[in-house]
C-alpha positions as a LaTeX table, in Angstrom:
\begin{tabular}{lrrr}
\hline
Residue & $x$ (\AA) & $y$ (\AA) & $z$ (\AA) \\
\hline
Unk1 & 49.21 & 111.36 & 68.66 \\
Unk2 & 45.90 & 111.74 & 70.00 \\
Unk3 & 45.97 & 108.29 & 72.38 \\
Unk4 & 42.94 & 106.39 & 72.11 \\
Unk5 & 39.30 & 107.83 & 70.99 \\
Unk6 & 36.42 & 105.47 & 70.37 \\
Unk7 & 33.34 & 105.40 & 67.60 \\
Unk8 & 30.39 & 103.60 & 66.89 \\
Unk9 & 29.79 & 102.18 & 63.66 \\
Unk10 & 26.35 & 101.55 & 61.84 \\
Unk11 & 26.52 & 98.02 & 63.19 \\
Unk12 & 26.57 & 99.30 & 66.17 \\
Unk13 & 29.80 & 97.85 & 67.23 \\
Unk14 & 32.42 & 100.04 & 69.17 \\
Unk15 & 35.58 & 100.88 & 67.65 \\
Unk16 & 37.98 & 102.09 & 69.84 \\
Unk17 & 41.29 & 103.44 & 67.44 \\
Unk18 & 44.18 & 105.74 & 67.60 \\
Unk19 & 44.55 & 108.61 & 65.59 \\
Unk20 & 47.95 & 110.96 & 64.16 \\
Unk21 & 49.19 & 113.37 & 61.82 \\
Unk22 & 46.93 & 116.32 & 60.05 \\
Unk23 & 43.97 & 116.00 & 59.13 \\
Unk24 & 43.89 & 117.62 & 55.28 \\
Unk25 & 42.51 & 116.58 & 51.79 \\
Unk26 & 44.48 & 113.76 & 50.76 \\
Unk27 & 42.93 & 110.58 & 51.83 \\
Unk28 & 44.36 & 109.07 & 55.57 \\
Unk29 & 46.41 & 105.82 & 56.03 \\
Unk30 & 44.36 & 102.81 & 57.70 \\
Unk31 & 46.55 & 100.66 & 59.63 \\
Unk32 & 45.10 & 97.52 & 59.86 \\
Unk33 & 46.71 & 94.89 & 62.34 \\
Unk34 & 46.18 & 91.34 & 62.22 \\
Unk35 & 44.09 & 88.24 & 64.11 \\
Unk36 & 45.15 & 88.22 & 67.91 \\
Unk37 & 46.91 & 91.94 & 67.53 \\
Unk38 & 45.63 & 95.08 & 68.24 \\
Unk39 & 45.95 & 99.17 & 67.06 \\
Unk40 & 49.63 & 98.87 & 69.40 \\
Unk41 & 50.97 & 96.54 & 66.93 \\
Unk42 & 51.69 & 99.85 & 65.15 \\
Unk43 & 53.36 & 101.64 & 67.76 \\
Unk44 & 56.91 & 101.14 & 66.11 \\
Unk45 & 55.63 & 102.95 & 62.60 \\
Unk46 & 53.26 & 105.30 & 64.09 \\
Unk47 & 56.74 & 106.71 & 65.70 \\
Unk48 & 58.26 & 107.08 & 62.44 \\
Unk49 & 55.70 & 108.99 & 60.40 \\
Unk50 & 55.74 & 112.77 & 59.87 \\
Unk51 & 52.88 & 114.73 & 60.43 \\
Unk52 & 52.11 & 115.19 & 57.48 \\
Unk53 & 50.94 & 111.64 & 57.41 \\
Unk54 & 47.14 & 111.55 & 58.47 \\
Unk55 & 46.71 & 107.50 & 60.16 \\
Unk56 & 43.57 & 105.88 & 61.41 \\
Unk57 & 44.45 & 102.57 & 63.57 \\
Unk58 & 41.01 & 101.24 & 64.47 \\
Unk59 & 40.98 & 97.91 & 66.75 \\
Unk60 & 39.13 & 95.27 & 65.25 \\
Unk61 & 35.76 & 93.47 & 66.41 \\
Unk62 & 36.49 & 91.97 & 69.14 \\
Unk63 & 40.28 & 92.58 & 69.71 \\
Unk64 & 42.40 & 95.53 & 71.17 \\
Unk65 & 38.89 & 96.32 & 73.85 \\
Unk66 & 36.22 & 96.71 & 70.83 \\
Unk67 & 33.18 & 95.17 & 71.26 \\
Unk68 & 32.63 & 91.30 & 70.75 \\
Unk69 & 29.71 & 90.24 & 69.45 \\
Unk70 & 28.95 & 86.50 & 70.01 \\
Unk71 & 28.81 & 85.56 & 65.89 \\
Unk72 & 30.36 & 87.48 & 62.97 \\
Unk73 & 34.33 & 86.98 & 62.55 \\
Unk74 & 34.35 & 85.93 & 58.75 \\
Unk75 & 36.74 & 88.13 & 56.64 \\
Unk76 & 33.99 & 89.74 & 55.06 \\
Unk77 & 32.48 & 90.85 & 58.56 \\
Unk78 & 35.96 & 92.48 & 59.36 \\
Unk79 & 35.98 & 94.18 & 55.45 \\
Unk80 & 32.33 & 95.55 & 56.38 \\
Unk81 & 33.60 & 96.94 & 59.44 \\
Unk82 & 36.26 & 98.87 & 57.91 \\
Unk83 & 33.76 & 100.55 & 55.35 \\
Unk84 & 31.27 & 101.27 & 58.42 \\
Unk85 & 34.43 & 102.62 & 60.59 \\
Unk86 & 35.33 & 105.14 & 57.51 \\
Unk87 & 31.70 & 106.08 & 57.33 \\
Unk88 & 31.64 & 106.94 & 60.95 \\
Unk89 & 35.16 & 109.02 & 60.67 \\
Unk90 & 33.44 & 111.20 & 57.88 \\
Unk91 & 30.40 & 111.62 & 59.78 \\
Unk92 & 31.96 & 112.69 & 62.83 \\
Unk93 & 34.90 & 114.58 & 60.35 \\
Unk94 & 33.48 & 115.37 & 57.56 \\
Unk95 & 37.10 & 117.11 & 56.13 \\
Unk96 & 38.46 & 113.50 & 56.37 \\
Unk97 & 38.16 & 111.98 & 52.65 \\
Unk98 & 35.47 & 108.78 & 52.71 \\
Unk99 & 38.53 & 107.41 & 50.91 \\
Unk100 & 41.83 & 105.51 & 52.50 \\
Unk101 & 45.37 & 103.79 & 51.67 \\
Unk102 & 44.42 & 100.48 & 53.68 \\
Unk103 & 47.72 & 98.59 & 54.93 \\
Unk104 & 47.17 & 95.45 & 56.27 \\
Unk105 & 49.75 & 93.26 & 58.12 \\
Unk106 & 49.55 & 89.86 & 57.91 \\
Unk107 & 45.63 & 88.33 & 58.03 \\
Unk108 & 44.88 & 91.79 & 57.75 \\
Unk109 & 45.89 & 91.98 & 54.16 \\
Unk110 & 42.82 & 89.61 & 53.44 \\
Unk111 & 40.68 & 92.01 & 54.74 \\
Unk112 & 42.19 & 95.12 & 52.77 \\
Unk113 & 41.98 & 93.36 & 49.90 \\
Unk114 & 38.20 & 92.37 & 50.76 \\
Unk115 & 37.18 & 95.85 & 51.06 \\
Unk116 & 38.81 & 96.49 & 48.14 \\
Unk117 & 36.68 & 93.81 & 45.96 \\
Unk118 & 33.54 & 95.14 & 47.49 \\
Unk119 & 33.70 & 98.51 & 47.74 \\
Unk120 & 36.92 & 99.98 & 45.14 \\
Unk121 & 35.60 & 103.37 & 46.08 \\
Unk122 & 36.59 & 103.25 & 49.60 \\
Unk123 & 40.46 & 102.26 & 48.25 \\
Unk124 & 43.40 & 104.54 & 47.32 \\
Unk125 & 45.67 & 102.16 & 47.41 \\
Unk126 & 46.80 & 98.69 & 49.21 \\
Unk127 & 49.96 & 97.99 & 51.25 \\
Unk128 & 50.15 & 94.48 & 52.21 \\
Unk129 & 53.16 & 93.84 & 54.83 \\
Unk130 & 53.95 & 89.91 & 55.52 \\
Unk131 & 50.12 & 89.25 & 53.82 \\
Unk132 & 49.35 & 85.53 & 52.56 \\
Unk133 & 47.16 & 85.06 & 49.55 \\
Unk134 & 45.13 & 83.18 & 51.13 \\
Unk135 & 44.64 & 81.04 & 54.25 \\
Unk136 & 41.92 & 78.22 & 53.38 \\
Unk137 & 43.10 & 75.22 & 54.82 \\
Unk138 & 46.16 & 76.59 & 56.88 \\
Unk139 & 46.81 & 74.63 & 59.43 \\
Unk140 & 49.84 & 75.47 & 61.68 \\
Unk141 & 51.29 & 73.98 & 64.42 \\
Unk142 & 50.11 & 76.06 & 67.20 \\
Unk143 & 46.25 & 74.75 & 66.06 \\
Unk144 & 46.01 & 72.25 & 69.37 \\
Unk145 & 47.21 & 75.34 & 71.47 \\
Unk146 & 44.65 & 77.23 & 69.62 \\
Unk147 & 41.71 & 74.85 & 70.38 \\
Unk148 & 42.67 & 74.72 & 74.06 \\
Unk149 & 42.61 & 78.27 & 74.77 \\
Unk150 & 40.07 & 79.16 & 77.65 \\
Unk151 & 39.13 & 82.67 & 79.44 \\
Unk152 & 40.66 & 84.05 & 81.10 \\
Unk153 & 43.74 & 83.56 & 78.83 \\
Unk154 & 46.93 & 83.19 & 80.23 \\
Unk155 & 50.24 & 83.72 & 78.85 \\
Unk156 & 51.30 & 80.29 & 79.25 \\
Unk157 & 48.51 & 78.89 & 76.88 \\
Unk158 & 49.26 & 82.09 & 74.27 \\
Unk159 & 53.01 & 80.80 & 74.19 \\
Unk160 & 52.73 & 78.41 & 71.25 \\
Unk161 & 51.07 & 80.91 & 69.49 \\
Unk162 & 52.87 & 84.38 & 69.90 \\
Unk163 & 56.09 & 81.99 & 69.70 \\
Unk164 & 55.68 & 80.90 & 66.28 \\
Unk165 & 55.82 & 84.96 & 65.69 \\
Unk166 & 58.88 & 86.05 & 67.60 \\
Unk167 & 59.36 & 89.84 & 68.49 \\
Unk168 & 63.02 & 90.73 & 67.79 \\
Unk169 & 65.38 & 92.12 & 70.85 \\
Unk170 & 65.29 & 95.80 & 68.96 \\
Unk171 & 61.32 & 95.71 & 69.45 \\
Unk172 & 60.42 & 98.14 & 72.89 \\
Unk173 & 59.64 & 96.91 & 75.96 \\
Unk174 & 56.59 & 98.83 & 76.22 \\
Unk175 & 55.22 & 97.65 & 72.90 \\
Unk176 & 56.00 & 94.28 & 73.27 \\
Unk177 & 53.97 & 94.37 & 76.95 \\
Unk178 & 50.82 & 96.14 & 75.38 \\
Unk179 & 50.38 & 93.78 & 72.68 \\
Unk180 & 50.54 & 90.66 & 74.64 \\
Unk181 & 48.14 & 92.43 & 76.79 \\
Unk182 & 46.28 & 93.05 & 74.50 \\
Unk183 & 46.44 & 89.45 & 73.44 \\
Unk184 & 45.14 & 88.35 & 76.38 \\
Unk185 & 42.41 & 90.61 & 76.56 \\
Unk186 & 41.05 & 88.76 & 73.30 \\
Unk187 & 38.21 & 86.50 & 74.44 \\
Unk188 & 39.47 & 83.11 & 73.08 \\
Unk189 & 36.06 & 82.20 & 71.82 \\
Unk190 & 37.23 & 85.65 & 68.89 \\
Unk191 & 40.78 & 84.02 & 69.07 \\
Unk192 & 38.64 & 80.98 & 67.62 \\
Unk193 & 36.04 & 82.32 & 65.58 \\
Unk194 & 38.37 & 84.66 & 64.02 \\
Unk195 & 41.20 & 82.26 & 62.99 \\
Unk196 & 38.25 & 79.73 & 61.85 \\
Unk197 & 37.04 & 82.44 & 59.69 \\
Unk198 & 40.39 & 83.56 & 58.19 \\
Unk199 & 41.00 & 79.87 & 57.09 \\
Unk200 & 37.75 & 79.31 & 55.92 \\
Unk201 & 37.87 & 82.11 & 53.47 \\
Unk202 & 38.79 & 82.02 & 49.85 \\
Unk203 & 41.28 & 84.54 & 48.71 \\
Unk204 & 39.48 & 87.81 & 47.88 \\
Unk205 & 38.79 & 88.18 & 43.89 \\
Unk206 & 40.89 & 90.92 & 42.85 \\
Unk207 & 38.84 & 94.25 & 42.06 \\
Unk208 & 38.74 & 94.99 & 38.40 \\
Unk209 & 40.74 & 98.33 & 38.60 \\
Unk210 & 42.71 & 97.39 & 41.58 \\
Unk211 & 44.58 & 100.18 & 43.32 \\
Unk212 & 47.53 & 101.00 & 43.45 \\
Unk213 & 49.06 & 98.35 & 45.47 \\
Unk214 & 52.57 & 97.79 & 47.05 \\
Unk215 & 53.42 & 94.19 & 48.58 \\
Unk216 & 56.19 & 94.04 & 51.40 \\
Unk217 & 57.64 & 90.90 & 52.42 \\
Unk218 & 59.96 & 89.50 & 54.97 \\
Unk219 & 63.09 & 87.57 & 52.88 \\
Unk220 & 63.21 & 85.34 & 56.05 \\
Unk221 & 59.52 & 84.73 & 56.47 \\
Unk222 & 58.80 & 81.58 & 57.90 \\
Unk223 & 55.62 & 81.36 & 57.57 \\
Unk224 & 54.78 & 82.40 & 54.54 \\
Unk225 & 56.27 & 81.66 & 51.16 \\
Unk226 & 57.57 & 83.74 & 48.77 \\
Unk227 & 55.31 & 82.56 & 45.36 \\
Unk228 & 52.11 & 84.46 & 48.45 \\
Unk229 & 53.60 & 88.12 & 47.88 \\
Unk230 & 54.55 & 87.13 & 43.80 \\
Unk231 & 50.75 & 86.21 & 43.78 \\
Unk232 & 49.58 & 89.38 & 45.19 \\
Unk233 & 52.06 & 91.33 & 43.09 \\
Unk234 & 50.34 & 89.81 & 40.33 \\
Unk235 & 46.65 & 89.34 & 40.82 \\
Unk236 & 47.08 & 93.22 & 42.00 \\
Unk237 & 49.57 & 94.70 & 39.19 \\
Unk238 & 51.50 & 95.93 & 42.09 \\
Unk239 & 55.00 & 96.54 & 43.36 \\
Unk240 & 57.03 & 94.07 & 45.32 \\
Unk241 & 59.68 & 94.61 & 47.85 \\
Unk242 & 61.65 & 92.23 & 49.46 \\
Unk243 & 62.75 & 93.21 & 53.10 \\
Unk244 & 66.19 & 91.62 & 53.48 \\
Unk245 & 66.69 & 90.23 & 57.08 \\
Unk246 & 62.94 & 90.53 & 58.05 \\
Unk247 & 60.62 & 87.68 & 58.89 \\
Unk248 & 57.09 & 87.44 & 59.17 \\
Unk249 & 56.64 & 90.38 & 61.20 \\
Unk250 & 58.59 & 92.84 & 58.84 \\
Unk251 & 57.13 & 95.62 & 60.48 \\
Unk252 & 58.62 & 94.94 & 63.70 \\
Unk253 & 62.08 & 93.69 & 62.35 \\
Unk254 & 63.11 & 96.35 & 60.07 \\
Unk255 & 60.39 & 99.47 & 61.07 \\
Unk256 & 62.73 & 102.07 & 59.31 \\
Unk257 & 62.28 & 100.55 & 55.79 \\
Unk258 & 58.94 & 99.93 & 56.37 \\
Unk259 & 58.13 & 103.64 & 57.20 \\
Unk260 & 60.35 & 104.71 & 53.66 \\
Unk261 & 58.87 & 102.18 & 51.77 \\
Unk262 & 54.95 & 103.34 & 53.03 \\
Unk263 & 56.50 & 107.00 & 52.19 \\
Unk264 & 57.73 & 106.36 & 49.10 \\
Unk265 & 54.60 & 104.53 & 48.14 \\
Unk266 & 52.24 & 107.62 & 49.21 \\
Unk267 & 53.99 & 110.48 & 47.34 \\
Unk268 & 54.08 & 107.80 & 43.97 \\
Unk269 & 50.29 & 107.74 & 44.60 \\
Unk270 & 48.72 & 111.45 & 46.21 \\
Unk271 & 49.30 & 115.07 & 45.19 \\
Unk272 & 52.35 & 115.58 & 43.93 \\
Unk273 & 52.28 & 119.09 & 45.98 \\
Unk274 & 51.99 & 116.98 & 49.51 \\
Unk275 & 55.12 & 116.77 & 51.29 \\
Unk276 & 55.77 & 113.87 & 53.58 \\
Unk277 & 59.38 & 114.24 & 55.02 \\
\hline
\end{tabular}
């Protein structure tokens, strides 16, 4: 892995992000994490990818030490950034296709499948991990917590929140530490904006062509029902797999499977020449 390089988007925003694997033809993987997370979310997959696996894991606006701009935390603001972040990659790269896989996790999956209503041409395909269908209206039981939250942030006040997502026991120390960092690192006014934005948002209209899409979901999710990923499946004429033993957070309670399934999904979908094991 590289560690962490930064860019500046067309916005003007900057995008710090990690990078890994070769750089080559096919097009790379964009991890997307979700509200409150940042790019070391991913650690535990990023660790189980071959080389041969090219992944961009930018930090979204205002989360994981990007810049936070006082306004702007709707899901199509995060969707734009995406496009402007793959624009700056190919400017700066130009062998790295203007095309991705986008896999979002959780919240994130709103904004994968944003980008792929307004711009289909940036999309090679969608993997949703623990995604909802939509969010308008949520409101959970960590909302007071929420609307309490004050800089500097400490982890007392995050508790209600992070606790309604636990990390399991198998989860490393060190990731578990940089993403509550992390966490508190996140002005709370983006905590705020962000999560207003998210439930504020009708679900994305599914692109005409949509990509080829695979949905992964926790069969102990919590938060999330099940009829969410059999909604995606269908509005996206994708693939569904159910992740036996995982909740919400799939990726961090099962991130073997998720790494095969991800696998499996990109030699179904990219040059049948590419080897990824």
């Amino acid at each position: 892995m590289t560690g962490q390089l930064v860019v500046r988007l067309g916005n003007g925003l900057r995008i710090p992000y990690l990078e890994q694997g070769d750089r080559g033809r096919a097009p790379p993987v964009l991890l997307l994490h979700a509200w409150g997370d940042s790019p070391e979310f991913w650690r535990p997959l990023l660790d189980r990818l071959p080389p041969a696996v090219h992944v961009l894991v930018p930090a979204g606006r205002g989360h994981g030490g990007a810049d936070a701009p006082a306004h702007g935390y709707t899901v199509a603001d995060f969707a734009e950034d995406v496009v402007l972040f793959l624009d700056a990659i190919e400017a700066v790269d130009p062998v790295v296709p203007a095309r991705a896989v986008l896999v979002g996790h959780s919240s994130a999956g709103l904004v994968a499948r944003a980008v792929a209503a307004t711009h289909p041409e940036r999309v090679a395909g969608l993997v949703l991990i623990g995604s909802p269908y939509s969010l308008h209206g949520r409101r959970p039981a960590f909302l007071d917590a929420l609307e309490q939250l004050q800089d500097p942030i400490s982890p007392d006040a995050l508790a209600p929140i992070l606790d309604e997502f636990p990390a399991p026991p198998s989860l490393p120390a060190a990731v578990r530490d940089a993403v509550a960092r992390d966490a508190r690192a996140t002005p709370a006014r983006v905590w705020k904006q962000t999560f207003a934005g998210l439930t504020s948002a009708p679900p994305p209209a599914p692109p005409r062509h949509p990509p080829p899409t695979l949905v992964l979901h926790g069969a102990d999710d919590a938060f999330l029902d099940p009829s969410d990923a059999e909604a995606l499946r269908r509005d996206l004429s994708g693939e569904l797999v159910i992740v036996d033993g995982a909740g919400h957070i799939v990726l961090w309670d099962d991130p073997s499977r998720v790494a095969h399934e991800l696998l499996r999904f990109l030699s179904r979908i990219r040059p049948a020449t590419t080897n990824y094991h």
